[in-house]
C-alpha positions in Angstrom: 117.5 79.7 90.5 118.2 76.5 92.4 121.6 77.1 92.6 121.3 80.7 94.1 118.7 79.2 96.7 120.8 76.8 97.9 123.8 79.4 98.5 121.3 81.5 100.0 120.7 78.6 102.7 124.4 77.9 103.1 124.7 81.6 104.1 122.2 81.7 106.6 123.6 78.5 107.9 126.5 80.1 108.3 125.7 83.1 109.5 123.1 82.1 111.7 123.0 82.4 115.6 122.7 79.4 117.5 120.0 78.3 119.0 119.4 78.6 122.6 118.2 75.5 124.8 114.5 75.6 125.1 112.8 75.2 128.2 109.1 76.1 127.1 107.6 78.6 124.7 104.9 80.9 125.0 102.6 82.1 122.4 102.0 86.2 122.5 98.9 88.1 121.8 98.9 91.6 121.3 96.5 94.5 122.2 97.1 97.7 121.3 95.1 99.7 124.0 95.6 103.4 123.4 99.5 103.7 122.3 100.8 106.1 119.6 102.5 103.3 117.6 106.2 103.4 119.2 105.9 100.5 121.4 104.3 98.6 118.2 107.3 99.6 115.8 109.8 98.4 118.6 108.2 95.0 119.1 108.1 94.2 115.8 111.3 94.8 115.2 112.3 92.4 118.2 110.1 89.8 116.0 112.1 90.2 113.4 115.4 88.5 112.4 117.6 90.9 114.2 116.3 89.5 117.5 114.2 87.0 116.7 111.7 86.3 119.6 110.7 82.7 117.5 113.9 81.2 118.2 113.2 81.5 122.4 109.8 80.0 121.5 108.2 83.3 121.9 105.7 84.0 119.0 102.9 86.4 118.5 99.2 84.6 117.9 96.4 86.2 116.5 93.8 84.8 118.9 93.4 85.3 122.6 92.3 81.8 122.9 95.6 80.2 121.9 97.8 82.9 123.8 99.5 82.8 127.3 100.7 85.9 127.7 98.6 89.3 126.9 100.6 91.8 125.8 99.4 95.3 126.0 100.8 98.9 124.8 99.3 102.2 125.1 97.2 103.4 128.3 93.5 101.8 128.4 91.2 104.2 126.9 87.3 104.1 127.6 86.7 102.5 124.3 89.3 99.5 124.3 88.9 98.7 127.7 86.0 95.8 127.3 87.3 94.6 124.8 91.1 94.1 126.3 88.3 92.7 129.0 87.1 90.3 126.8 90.9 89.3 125.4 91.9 88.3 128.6 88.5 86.4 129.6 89.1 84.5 126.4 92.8 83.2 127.2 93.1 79.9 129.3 94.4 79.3 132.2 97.2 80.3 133.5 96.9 83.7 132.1 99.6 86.3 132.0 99.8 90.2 131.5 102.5 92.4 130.0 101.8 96.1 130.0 104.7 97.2 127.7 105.9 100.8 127.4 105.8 103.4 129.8 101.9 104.4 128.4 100.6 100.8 129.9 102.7 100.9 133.1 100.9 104.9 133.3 103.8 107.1 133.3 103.3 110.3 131.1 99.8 109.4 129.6 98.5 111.9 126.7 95.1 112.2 125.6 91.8 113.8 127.0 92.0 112.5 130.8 88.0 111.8 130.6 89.1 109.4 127.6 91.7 107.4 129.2 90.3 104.3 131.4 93.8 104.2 133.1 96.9 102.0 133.3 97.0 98.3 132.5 97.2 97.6 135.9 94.4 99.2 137.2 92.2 97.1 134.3 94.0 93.7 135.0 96.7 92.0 136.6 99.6 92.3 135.3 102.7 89.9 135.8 105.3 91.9 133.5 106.3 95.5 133.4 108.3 96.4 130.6 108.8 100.2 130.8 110.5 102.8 127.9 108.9 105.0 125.9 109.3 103.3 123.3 111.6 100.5 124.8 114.2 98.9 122.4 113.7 95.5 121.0 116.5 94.0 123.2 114.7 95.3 126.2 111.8 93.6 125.1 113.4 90.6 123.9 115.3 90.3 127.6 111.9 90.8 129.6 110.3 88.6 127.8 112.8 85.8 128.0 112.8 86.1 131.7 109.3 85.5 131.6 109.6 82.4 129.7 112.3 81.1 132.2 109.6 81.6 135.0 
């Protein structure tokens, strides 16, 4: 078992991308606001080891109150909307927004309009737009990245 572990590691070693000089890192927390999923499917996979967000020191947190950036999919509906409220009260200073998907940025919103609170942008500021419906994990990967070299 060992022996199979350690050619495991060789082969990663080896196949491995190389790292990128850091310049900071930013630690992500998602809301998902209203979306159908799409945008949720696409960012994971742009966590994962294809794209791997960790190695640009981008990483997803599970609390508001360690993130930097909020990052939101899906239009606001009525019944998320205090509570992305809440999210973003909860997040130090500075704080950062990025309404991801075309849903968040409010371009071709389904639902019941009496339902939907509106875009991100009309809830909270919001610093980065990444649009696509769903957009691909390099797209998301790129934005994000340019955010970190702000």
């Amino acid at each position: 078992m060992f022996v199979l572990l350690r050619q495991l590691q060789r082969i990663r070693s080896e196949c491995a991308l190389p790292r990128p000089a850091r310049r900071g890192s930013l630690q992500l927390r998602h809301v998902d606001a209203g979306s159908c999923n799409g945008c949720e499917h696409e960012l994971q996979a742009a966590s994962g080891p294809a794209y791997d967000l960790a190695r640009f020191g981008l990483s997803i947190t599970a609390s508001p109150r360690h993130a930097d950036v909020l990052l939101v999919t899906g239009a606001v509906t009525t019944r998320m909307r205090g509570a992305l409220e809440i999210a973003y009260a909860a997040m130090p200073e500075p704080r950062r927004v990025a309404a991801l998907g075309d849903c968040a940025l409010g371009c071709g919103l389904l639902g019941d309009p009496s339902q939907i609170a509106g875009r991100v942008e009309e809830i909270l500021p919001v610093d980065l737009r990444i649009p696509g419906c769903p957009p691909d994990p390099e797209t998301i990967a790129r934005h994000l990245r340019e955010l970190l070299a702000r």
